[in-house]
N, C-alpha and C positions, 0 to 999 in steps of 0.2 A: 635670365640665369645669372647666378651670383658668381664671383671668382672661384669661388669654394666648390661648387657646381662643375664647373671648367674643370678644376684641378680633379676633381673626383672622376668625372666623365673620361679624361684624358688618361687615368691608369686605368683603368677598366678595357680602355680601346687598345693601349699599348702592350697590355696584358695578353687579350683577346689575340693582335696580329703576332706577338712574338712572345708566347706563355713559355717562361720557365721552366723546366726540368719534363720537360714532355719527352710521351718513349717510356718504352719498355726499363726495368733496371734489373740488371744484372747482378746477380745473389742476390736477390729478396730474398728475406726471410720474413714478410706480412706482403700480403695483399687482399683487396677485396672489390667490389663492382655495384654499385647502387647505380640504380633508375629511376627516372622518373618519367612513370607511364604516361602522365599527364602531357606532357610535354614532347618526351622520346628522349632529353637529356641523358646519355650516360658516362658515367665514371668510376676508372679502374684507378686506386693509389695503389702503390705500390713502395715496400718501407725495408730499408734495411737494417734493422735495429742490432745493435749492440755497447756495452755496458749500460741498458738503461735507459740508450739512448738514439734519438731518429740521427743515423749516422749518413745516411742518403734516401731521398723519396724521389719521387717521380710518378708523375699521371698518366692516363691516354684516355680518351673520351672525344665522344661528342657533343655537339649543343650549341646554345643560344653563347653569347660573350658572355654573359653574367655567369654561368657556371665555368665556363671555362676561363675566363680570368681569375677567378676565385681559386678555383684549384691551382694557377699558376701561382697567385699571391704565398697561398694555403705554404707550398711547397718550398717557397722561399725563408718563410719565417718559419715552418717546423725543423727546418735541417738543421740538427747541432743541436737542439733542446733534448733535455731530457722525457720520457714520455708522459709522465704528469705536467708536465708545462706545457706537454702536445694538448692534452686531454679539458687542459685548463685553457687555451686558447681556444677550444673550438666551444667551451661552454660559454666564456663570454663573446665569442661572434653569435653564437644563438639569442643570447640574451640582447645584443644591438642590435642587431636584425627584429626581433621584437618585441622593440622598443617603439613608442607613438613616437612620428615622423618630428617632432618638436624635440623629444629626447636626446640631451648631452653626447657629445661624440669622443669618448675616451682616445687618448693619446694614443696609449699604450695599446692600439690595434693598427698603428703604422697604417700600410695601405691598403688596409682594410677597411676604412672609414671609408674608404671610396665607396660603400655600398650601402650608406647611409640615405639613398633615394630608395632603396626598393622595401623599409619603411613602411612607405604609402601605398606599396602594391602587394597585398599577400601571398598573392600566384608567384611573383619574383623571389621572395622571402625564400622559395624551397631552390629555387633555381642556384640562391648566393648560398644556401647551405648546403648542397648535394656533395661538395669536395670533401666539406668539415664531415660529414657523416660518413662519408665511405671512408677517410681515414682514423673515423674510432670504429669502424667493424676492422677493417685491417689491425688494425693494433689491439681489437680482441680477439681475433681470428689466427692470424700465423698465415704459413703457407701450408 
């Protein structure tokens, strides 16, 4: 395992034991709950949007670490964006995700790149994208 390896593995874990903005949030105004049958993975984001913009989120779900550090990541970097910048980050985690396992690890996905192993596993691929999906049906969904 390369350094890069370490440092990826190690947010995903850190993520996993202490994810971010977990819990219900109070005045939503979006949410919505994707599954994945496959697995049993679920998750609910939950979005409080205004002028424009994800003004507070937060998840609840279960699952494997990979979905569930994803959505903690997910939650960290959507708070404060505008919702096309939401919409526009979860199209380029899909496009990383896949991407062949040899493909460029753009910057500008912070610690997201940490999910640049599951690449090489396509069963994983839906696992690191179940967060990014259930929060573009929230955000075209409403409460």
């Amino acid at each position: 395992m390369t350094d890069v390896d370490n440092l990826y593995q190690a947010t995903i874990v850190d993520h996993d034991r202490a994810p971010r903005n977990l819990g219900p949030l109070a005045g939503a105004t979006h949410h919505a709950t994707v599954d994945n049958p496959l697995c049993g993975d679920v998750v609910t984001v939950h979005i409080r949007l205004a002028d424009g913009a994800v003004q507070e989120v937060a998840f609840e779900g279960r699952g494997c670490a990979l979905s569930r550090a994803a959505a903690s990541i997910m939650t960290t970097m959507v708070q404060g964006l505008p919702v096309e910048a939401s919409r526009r980050l979860a199209t380029a985690f899909a496009q990383f995700v896949q991407a062949p396992p040899d493909a460029a690890i753009p910057d500008e996905l912070g610690d997201l790149r940490a999910f640049a192993g599951v690449r090489r596993f396509r069963s994983r691929r839906v696992c690191a994208m179940l967060a990014f999906r259930t929060l573009l049906q929230a955000l075209d969904a409403g409460t």
